[in-house]
C-alpha positions, 0 to 999 in steps of 0.5 A: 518081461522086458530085455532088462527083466531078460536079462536079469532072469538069465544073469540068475540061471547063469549064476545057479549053473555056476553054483552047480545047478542045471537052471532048469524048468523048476527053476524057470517056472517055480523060483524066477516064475518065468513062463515058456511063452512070456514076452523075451523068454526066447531072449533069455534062454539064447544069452543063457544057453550061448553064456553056457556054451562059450563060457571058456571062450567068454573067459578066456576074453575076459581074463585079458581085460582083469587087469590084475584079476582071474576069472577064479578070483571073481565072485560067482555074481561078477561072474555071472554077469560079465559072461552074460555082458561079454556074450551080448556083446560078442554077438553085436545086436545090441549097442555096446554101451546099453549091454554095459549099462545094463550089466551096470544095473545087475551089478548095482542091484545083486553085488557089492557097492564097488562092482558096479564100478568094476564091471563098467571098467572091465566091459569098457575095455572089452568093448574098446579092445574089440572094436579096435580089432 
């Protein structure tokens, strides 16, 4: 798998722990066919177990850069995947605009025809708003 596969994968696990499921190894092996020792898997489960353990932190980031929006008021897709954009982008190893494009991408393919829209505007801001501070 590569990053963009990575991160898509890991989008999908933080999304069922959203919903109330544990993204555990049934899901991993069984529903998204990811093996223990595949290529980028260790990536993966970094952004998924770094999303699940900052999430107020990343939410709380994240609800100053809405504009007129809640964290509550997102769909659990959208959500999804802006924490796992806003933790990529808190740990700066990978250049702001490529996390952005990529959760673009995720946004176009698994949300609505405006999300993609949304989310772009939303991380743009976040990104600006950090390297300013």
């Amino acid at each position: 798998m590569d990053r963009s596969t990575a991160r898509a994968q890991a989008m999908k696990l933080i999304y069922e722990w959203e919903m109330g499921g544990d993204g555990g190894e049934e899901t991993r092996l069984n529903l998204l066919e990811i093996k223990p020792d595949e290529r980028e898997a260790d990536f993966m489960n970094a952004l998924v177990d770094g999303v699940r353990e900052h999430a107020d932190e990343i939410d709380a980031t994240l609800t100053k850069y809405l504009r007129d929006w809640t964290v509550e008021r997102l769909t659990r897709v959208d959500l999804a995947i802006l924490r796992l954009a806003a933790y990529e982008l808190s740990l700066g190893k990978t250049p702001a605009s490529v996390v952005i494009n990529e959760a673009v991408e995720l946004a176009n393919q698994f949300s609505t025809d405006k999300a993609g829209a949304f989310v772009n505007g939303v991380l743009g801001n976040l990104a600006r708003g950090t390297a300013e501070a």
